[in-house]
PQR file with spaces between the fields and no chain letter, atoms N, CA, C, O and H, PARSE charges and radii, in Angstrom:
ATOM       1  N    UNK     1    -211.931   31.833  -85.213 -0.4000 1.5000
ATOM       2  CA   UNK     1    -211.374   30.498  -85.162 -0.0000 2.0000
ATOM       3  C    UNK     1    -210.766   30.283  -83.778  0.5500 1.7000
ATOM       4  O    UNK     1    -210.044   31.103  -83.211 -0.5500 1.4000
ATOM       5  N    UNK     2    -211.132   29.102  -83.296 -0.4000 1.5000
ATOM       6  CA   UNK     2    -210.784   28.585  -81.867 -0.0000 2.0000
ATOM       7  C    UNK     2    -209.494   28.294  -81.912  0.5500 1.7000
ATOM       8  O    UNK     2    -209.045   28.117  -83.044 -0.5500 1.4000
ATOM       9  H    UNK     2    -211.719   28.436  -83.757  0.4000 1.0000
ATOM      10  N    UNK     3    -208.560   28.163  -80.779 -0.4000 1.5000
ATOM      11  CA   UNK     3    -207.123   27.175  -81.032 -0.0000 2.0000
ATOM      12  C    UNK     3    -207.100   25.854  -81.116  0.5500 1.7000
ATOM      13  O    UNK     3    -206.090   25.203  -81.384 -0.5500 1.4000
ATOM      14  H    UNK     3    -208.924   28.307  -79.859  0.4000 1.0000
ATOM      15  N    UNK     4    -208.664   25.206  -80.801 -0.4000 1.5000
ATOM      16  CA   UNK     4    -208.483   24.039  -81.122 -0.0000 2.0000
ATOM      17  C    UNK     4    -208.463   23.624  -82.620  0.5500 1.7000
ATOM      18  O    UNK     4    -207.853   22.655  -83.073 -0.5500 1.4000
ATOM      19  H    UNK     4    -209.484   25.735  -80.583  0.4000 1.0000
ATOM      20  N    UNK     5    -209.218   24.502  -83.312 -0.4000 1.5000
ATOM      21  CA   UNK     5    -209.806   24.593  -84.874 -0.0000 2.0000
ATOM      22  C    UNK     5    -207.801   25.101  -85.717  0.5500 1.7000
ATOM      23  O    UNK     5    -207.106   24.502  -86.539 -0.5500 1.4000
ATOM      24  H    UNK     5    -209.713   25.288  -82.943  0.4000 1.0000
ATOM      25  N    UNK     6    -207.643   26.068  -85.150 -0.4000 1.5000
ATOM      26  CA   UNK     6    -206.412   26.505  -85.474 -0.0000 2.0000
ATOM      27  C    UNK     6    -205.477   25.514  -85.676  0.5500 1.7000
ATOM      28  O    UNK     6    -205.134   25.240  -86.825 -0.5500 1.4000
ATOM      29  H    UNK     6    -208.208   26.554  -84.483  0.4000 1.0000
ATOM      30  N    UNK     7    -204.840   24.718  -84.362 -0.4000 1.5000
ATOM      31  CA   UNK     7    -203.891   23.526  -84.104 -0.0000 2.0000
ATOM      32  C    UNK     7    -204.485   22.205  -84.769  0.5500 1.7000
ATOM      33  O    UNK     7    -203.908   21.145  -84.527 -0.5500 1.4000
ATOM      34  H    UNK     7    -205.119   24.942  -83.428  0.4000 1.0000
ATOM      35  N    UNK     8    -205.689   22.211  -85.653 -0.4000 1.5000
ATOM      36  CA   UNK     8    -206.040   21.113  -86.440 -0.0000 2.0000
ATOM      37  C    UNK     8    -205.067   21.247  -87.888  0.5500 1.7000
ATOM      38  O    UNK     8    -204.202   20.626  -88.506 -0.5500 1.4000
ATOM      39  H    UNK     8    -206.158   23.073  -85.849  0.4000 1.0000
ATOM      40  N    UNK     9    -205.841   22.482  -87.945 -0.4000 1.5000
ATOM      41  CA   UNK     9    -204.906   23.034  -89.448 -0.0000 2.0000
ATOM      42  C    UNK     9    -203.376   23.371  -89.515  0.5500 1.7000
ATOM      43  O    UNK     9    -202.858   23.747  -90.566 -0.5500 1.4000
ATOM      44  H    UNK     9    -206.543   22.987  -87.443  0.4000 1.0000
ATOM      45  N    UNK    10    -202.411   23.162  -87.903 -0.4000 1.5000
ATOM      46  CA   UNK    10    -200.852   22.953  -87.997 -0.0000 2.0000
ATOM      47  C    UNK    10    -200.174   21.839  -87.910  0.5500 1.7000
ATOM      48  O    UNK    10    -198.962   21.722  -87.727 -0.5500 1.4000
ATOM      49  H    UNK    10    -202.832   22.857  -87.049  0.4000 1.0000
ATOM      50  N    UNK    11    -201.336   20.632  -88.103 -0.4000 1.5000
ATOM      51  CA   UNK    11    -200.554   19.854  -87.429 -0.0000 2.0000
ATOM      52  C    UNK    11    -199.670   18.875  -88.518  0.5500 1.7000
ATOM      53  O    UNK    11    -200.301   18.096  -89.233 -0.5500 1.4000
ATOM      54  H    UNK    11    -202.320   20.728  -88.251  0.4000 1.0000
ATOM      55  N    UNK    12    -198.289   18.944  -88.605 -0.4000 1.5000
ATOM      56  CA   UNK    12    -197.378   17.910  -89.202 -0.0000 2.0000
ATOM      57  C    UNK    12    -196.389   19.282  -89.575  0.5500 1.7000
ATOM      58  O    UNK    12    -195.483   19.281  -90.409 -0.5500 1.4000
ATOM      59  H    UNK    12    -197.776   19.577  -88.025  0.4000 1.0000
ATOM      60  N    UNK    13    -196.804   20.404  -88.754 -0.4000 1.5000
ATOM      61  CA   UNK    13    -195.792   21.790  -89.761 -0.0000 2.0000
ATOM      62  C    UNK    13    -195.044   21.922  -88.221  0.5500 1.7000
ATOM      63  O    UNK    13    -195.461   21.316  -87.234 -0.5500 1.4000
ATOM      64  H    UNK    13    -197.539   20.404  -88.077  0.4000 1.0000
ATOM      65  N    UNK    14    -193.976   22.743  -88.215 -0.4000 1.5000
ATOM      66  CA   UNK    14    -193.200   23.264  -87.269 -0.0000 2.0000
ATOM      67  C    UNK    14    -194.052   24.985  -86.744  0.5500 1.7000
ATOM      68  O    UNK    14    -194.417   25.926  -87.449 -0.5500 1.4000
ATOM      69  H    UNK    14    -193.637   23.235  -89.016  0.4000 1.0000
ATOM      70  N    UNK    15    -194.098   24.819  -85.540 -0.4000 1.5000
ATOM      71  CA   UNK    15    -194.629   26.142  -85.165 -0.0000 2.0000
ATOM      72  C    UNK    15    -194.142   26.237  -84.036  0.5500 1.7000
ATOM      73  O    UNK    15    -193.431   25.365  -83.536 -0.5500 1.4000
ATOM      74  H    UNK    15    -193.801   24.054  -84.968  0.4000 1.0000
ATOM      75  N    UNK    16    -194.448   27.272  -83.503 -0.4000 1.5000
ATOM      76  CA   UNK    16    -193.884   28.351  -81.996 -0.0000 2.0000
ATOM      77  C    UNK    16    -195.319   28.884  -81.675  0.5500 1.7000
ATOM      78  O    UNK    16    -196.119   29.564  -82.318 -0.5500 1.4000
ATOM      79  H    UNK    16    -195.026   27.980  -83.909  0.4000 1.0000
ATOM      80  N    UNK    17    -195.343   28.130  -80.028 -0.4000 1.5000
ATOM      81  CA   UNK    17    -196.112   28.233  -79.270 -0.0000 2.0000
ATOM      82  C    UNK    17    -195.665   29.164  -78.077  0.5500 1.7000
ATOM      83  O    UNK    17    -194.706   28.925  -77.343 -0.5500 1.4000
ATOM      84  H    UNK    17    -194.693   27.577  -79.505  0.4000 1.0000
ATOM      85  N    UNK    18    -196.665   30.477  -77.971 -0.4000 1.5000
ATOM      86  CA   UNK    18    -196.571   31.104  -76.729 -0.0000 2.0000
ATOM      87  C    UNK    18    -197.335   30.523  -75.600  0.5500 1.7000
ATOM      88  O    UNK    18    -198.441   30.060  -75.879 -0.5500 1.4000
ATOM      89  H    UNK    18    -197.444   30.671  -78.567  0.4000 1.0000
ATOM      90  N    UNK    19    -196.917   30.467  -74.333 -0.4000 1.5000
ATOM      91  CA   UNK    19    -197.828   30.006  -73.180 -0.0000 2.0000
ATOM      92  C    UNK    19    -198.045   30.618  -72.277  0.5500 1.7000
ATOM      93  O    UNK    19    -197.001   31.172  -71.931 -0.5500 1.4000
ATOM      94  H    UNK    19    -196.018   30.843  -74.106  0.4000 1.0000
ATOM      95  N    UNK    20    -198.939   30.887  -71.575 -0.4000 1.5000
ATOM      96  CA   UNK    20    -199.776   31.762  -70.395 -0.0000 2.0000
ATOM      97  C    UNK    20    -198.696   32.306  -69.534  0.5500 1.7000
ATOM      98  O    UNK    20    -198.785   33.518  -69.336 -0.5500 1.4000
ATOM      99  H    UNK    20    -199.786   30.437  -71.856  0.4000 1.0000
ATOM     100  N    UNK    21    -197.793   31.753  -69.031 -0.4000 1.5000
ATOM     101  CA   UNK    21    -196.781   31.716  -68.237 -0.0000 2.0000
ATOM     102  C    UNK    21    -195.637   31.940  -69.054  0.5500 1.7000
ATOM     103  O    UNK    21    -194.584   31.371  -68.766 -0.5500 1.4000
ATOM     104  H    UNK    21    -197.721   30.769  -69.192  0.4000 1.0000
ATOM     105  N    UNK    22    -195.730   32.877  -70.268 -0.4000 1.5000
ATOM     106  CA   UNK    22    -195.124   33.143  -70.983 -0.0000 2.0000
ATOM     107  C    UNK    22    -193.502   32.602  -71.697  0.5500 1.7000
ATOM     108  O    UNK    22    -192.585   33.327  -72.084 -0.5500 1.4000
ATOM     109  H    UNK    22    -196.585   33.339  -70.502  0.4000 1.0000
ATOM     110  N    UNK    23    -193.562   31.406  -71.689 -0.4000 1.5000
ATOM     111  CA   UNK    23    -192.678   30.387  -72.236 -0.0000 2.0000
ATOM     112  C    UNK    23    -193.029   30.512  -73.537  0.5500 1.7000
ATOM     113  O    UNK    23    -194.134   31.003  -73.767 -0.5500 1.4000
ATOM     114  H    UNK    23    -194.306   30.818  -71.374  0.4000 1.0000
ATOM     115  N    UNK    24    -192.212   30.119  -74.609 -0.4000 1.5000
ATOM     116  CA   UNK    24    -192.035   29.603  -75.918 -0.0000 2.0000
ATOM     117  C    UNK    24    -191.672   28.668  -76.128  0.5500 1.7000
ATOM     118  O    UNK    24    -190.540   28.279  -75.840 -0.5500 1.4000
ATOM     119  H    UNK    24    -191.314   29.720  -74.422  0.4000 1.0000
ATOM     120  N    UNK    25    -192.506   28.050  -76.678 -0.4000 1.5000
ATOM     121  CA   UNK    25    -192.263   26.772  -77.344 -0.0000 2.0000
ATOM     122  C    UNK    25    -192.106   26.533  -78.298  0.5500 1.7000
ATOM     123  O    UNK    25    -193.002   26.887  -79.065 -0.5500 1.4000
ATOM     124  H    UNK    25    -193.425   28.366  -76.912  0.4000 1.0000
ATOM     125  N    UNK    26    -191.055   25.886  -78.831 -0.4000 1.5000
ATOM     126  CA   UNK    26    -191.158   25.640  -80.826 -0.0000 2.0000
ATOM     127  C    UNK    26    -191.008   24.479  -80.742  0.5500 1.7000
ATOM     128  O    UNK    26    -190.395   24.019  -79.778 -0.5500 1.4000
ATOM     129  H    UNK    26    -190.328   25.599  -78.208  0.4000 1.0000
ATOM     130  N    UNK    27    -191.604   23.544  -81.877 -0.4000 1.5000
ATOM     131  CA   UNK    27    -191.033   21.700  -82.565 -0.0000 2.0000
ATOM     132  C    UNK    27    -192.020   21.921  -83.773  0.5500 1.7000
ATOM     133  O    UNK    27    -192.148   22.902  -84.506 -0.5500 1.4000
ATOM     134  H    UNK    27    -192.102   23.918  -82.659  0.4000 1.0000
ATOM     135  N    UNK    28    -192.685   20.699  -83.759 -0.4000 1.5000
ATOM     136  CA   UNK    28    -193.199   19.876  -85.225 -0.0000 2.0000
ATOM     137  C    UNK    28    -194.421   19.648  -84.274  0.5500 1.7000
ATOM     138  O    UNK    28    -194.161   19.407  -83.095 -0.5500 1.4000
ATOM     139  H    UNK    28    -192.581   19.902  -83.164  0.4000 1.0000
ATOM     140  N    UNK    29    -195.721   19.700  -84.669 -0.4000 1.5000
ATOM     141  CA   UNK    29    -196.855   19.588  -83.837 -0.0000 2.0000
ATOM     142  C    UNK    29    -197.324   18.320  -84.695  0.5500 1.7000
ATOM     143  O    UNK    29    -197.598   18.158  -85.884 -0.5500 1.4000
ATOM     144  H    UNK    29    -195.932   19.896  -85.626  0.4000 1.0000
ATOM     145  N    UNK    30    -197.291   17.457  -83.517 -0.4000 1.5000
ATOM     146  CA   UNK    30    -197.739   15.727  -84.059 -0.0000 2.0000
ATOM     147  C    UNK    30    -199.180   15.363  -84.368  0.5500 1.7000
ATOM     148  O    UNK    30    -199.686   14.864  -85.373 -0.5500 1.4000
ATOM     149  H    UNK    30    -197.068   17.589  -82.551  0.4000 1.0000
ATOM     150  N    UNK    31    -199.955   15.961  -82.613 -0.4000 1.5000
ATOM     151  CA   UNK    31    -201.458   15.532  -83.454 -0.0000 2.0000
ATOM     152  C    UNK    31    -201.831   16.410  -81.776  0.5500 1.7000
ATOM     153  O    UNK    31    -201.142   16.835  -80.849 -0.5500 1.4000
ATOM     154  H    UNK    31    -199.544   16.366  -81.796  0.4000 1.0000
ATOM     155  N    UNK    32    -203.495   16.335  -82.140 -0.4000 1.5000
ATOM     156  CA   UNK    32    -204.032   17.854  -81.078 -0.0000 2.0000
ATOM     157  C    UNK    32    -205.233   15.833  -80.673  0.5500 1.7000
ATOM     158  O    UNK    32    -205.511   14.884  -81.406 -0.5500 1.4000
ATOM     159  H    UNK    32    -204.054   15.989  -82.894  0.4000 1.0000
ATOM     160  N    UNK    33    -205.535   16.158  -79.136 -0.4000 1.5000
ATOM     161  CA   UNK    33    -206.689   15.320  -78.727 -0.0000 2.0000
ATOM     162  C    UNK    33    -207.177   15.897  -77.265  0.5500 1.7000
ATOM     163  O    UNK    33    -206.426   16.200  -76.338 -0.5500 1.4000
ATOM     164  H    UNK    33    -205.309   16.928  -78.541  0.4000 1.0000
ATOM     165  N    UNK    34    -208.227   15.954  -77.274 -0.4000 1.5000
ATOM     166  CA   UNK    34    -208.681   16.082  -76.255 -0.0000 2.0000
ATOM     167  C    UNK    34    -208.137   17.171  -75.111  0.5500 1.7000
ATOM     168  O    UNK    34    -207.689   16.951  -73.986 -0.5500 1.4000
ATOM     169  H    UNK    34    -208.837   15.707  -78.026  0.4000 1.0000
ATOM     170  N    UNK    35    -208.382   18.650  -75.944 -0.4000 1.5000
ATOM     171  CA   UNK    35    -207.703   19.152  -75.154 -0.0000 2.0000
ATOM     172  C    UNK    35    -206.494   19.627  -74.933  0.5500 1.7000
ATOM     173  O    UNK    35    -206.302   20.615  -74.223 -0.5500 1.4000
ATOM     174  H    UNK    35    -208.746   18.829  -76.858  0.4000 1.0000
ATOM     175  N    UNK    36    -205.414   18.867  -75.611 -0.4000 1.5000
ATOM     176  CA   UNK    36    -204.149   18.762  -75.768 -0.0000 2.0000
ATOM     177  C    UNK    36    -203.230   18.679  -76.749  0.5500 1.7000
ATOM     178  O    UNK    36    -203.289   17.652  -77.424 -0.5500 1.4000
ATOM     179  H    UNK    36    -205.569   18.065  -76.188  0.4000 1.0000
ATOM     180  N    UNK    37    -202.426   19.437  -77.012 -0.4000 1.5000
ATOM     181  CA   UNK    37    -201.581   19.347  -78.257 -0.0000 2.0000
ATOM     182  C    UNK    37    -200.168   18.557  -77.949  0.5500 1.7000
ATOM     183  O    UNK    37    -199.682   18.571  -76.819 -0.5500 1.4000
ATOM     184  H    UNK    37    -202.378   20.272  -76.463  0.4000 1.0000
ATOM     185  N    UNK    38    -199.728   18.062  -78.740 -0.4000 1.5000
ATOM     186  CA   UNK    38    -198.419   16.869  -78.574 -0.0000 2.0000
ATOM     187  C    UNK    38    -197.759   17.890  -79.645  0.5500 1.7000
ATOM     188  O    UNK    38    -198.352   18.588  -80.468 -0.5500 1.4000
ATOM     189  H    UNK    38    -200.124   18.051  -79.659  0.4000 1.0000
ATOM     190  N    UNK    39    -195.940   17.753  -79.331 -0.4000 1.5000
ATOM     191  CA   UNK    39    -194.708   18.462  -80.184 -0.0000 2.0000
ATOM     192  C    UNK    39    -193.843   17.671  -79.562  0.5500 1.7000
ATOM     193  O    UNK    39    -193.707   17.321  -78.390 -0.5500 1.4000
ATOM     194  H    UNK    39    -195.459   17.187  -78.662  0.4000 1.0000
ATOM     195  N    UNK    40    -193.137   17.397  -80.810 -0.4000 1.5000
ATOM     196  CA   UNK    40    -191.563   16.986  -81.029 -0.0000 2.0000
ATOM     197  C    UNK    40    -190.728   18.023  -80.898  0.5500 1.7000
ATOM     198  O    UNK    40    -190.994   19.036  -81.544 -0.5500 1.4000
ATOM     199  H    UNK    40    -193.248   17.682  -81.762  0.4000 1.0000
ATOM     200  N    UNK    41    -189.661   18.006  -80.127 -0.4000 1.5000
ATOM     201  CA   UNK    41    -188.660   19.078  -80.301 -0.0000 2.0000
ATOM     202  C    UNK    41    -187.448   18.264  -80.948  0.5500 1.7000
ATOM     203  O    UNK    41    -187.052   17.119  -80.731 -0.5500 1.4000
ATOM     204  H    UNK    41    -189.445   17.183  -79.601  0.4000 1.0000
ATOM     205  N    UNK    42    -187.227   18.752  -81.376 -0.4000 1.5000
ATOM     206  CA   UNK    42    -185.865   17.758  -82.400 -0.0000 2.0000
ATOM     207  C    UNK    42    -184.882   18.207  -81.647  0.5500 1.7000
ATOM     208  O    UNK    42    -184.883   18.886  -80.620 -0.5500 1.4000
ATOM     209  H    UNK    42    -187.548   19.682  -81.552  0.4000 1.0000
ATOM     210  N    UNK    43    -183.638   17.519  -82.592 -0.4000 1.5000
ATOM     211  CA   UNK    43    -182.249   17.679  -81.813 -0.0000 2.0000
ATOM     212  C    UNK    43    -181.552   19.187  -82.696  0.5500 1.7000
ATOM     213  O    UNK    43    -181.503   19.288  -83.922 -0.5500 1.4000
ATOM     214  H    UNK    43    -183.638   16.968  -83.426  0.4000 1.0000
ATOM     215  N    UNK    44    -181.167   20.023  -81.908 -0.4000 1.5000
ATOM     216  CA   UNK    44    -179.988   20.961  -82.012 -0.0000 2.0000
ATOM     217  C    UNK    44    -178.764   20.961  -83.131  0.5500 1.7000
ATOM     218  O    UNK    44    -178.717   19.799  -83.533 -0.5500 1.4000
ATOM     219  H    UNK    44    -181.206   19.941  -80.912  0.4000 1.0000
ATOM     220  N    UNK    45    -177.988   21.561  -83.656 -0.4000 1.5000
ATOM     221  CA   UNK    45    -176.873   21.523  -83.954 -0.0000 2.0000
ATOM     222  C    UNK    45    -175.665   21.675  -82.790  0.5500 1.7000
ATOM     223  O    UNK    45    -174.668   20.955  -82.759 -0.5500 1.4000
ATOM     224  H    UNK    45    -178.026   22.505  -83.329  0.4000 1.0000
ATOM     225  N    UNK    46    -175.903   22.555  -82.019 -0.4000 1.5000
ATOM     226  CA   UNK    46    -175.312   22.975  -80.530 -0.0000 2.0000
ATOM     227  C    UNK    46    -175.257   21.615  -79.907  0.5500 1.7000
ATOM     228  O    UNK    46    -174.212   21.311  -79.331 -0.5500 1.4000
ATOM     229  H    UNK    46    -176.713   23.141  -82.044  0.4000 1.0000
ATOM     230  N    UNK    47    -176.260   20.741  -79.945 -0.4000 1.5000
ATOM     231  CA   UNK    47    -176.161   19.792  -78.618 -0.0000 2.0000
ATOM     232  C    UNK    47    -176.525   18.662  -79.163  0.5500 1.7000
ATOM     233  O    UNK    47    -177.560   18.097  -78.811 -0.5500 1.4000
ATOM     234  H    UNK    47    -177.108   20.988  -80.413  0.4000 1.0000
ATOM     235  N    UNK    48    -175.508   18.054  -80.347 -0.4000 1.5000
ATOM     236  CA   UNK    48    -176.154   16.786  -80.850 -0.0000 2.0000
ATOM     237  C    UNK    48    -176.117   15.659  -79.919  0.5500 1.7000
ATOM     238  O    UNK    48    -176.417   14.669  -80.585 -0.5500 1.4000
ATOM     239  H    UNK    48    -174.667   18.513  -80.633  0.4000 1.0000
ATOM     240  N    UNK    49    -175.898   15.325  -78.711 -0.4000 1.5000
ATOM     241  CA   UNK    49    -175.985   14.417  -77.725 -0.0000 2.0000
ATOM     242  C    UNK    49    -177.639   14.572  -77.456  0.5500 1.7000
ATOM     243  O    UNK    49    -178.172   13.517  -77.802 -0.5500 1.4000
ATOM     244  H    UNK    49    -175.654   16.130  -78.170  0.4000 1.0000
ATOM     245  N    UNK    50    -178.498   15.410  -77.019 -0.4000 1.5000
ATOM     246  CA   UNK    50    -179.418   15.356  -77.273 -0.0000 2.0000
ATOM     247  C    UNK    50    -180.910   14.430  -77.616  0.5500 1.7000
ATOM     248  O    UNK    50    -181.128   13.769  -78.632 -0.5500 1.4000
ATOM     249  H    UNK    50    -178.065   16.267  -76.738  0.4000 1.0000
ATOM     250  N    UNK    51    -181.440   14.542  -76.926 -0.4000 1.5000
ATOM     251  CA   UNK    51    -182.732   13.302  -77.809 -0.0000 2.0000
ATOM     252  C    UNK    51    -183.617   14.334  -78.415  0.5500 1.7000
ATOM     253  O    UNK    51    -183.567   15.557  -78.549 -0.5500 1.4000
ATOM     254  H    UNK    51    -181.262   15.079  -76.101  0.4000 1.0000
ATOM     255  N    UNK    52    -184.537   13.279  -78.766 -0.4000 1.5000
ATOM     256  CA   UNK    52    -185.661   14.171  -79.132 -0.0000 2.0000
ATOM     257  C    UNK    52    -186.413   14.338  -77.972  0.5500 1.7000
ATOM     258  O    UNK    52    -186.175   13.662  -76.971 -0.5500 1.4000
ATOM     259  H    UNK    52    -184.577   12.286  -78.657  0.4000 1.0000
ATOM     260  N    UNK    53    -187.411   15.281  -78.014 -0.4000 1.5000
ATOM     261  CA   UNK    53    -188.615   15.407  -76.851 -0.0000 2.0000
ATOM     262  C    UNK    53    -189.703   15.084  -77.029  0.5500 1.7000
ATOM     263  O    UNK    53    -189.991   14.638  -78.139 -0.5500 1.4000
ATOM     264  H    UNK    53    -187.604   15.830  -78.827  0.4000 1.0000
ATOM     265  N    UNK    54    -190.487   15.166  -76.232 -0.4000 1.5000
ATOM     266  CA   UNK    54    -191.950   15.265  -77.019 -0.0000 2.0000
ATOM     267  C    UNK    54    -193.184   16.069  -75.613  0.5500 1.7000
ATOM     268  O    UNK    54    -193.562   15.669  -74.512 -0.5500 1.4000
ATOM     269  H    UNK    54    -190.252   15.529  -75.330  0.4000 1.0000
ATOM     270  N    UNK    55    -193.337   16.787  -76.080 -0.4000 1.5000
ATOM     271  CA   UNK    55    -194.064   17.897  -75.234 -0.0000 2.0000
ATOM     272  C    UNK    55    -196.093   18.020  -75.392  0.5500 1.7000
ATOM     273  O    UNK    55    -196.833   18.545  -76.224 -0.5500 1.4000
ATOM     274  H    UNK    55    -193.030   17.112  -76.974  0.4000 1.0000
ATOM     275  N    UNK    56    -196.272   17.420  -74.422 -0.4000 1.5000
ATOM     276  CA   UNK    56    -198.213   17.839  -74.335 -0.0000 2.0000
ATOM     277  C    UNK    56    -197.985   19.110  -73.284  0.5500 1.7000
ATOM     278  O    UNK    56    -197.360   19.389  -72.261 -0.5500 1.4000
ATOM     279  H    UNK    56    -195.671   16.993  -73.747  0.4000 1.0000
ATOM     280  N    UNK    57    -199.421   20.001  -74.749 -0.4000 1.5000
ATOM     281  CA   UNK    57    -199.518   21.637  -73.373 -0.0000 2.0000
ATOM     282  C    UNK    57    -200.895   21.632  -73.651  0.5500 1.7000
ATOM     283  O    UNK    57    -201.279   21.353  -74.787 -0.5500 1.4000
ATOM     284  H    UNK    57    -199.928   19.774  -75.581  0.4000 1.0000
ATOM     285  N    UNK    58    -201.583   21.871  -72.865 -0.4000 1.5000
ATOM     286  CA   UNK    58    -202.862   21.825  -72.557 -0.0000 2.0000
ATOM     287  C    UNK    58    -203.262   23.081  -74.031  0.5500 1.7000
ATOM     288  O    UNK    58    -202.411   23.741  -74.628 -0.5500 1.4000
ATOM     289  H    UNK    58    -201.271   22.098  -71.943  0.4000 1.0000
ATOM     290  N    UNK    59    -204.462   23.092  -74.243 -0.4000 1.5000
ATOM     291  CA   UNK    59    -204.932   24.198  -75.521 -0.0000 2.0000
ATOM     292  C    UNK    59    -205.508   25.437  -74.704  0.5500 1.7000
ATOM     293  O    UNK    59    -205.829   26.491  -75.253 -0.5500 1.4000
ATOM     294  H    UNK    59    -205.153   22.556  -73.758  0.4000 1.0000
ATOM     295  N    UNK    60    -205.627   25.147  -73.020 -0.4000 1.5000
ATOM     296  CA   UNK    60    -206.625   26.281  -72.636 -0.0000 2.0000
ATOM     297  C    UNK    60    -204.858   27.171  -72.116  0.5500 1.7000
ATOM     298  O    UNK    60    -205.060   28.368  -71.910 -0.5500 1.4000
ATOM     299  H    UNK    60    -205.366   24.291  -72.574  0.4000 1.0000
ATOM     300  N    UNK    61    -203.898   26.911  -71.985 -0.4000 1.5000
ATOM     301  CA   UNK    61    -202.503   27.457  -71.568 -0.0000 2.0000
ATOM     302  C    UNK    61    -201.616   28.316  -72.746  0.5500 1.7000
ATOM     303  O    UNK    61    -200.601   29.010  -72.805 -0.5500 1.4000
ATOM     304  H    UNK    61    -203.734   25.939  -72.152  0.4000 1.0000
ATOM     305  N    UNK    62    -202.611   27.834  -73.580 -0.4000 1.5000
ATOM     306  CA   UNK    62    -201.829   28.697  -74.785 -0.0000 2.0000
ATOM     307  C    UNK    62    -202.128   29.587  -75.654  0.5500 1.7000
ATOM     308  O    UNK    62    -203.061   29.289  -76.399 -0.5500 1.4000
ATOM     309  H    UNK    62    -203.435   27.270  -73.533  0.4000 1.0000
ATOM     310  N    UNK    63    -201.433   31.010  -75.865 -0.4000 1.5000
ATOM     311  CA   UNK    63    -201.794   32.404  -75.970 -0.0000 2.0000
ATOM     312  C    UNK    63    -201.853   32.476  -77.346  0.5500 1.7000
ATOM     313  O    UNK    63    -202.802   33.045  -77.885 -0.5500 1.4000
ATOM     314  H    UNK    63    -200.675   31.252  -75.260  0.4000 1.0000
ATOM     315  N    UNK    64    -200.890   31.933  -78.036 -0.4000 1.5000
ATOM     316  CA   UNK    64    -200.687   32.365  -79.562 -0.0000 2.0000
ATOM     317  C    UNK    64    -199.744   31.123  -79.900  0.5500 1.7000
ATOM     318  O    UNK    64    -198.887   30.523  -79.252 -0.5500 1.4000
ATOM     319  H    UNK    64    -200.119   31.471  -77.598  0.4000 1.0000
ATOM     320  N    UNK    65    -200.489   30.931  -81.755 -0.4000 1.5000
ATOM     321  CA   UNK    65    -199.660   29.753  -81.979 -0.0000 2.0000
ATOM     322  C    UNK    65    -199.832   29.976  -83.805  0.5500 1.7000
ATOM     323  O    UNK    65    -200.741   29.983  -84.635 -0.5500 1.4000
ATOM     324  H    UNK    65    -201.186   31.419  -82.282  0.4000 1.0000
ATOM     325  N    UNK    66    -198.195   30.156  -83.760 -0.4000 1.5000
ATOM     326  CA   UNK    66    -197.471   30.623  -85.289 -0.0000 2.0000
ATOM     327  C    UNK    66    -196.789   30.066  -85.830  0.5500 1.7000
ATOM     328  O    UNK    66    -195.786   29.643  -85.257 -0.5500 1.4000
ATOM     329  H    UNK    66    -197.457   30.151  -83.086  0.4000 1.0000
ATOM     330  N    UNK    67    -197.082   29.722  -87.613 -0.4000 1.5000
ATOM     331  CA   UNK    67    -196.024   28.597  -87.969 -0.0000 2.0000
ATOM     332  C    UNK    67    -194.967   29.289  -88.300  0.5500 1.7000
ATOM     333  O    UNK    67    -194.970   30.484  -88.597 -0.5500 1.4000
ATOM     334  H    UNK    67    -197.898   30.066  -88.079  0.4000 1.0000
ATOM     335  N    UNK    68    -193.783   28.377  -88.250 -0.4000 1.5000
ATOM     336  CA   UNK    68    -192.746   29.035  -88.691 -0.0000 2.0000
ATOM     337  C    UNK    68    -191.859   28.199  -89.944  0.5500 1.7000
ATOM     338  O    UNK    68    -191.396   27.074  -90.134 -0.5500 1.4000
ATOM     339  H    UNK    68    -193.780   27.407  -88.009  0.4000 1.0000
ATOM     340  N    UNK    69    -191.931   29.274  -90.522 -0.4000 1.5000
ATOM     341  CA   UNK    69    -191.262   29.056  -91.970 -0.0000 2.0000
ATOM     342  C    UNK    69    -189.987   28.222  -92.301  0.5500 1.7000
ATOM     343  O    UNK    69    -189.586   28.141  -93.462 -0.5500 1.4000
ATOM     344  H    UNK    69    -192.307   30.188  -90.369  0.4000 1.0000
C-alpha cells in the first residue's frame, strides 16, 4: 500500500506524521489531493490563545503515517 492509498483511508481521524527532515507532525487529516495532504492542528490546553492551523505536506516528504488513538 502506497501513502497515497494509506492517507485515503485516514482521512477525518487524528494521526502523527513523520517527515523526511524528520519533524512530527500530529492534527486531524482533512482531505489528501494531488499530491498533498491538508491537517488541522487544533488548539492546546497550554496555549488557549492559540488558533487553529492548517498544514499541506507534500506525500513524497513523508516517512511514516500513524493514527493515533
Amino acid at each position: 500500500m502506497g501513502f497515497d492509498q494509506k492517507a485515503m483511508s485516514l482521512v477525518g481521524k487524528n494521526v502523527e506524521v513523520k517527515m523526511f527532515n524528520g519533524s512530527i507532525i500530529s492534527g486531524t487529516m482533512t482531505h489528501v489531493s494531488k499530491g498533498y495532504v491538508c491537517f488541522v492542528i487544533g488548539v492546546k490546553e497550554e496555549a488557549p490563545a492559540k488558533k487553529k492551523e492548517i498544514r499541506r505536506l507534500s506525500i513524497r516528504d513523508i516517512t511514516s503515517m500513524l493514527p493515533i488513538k
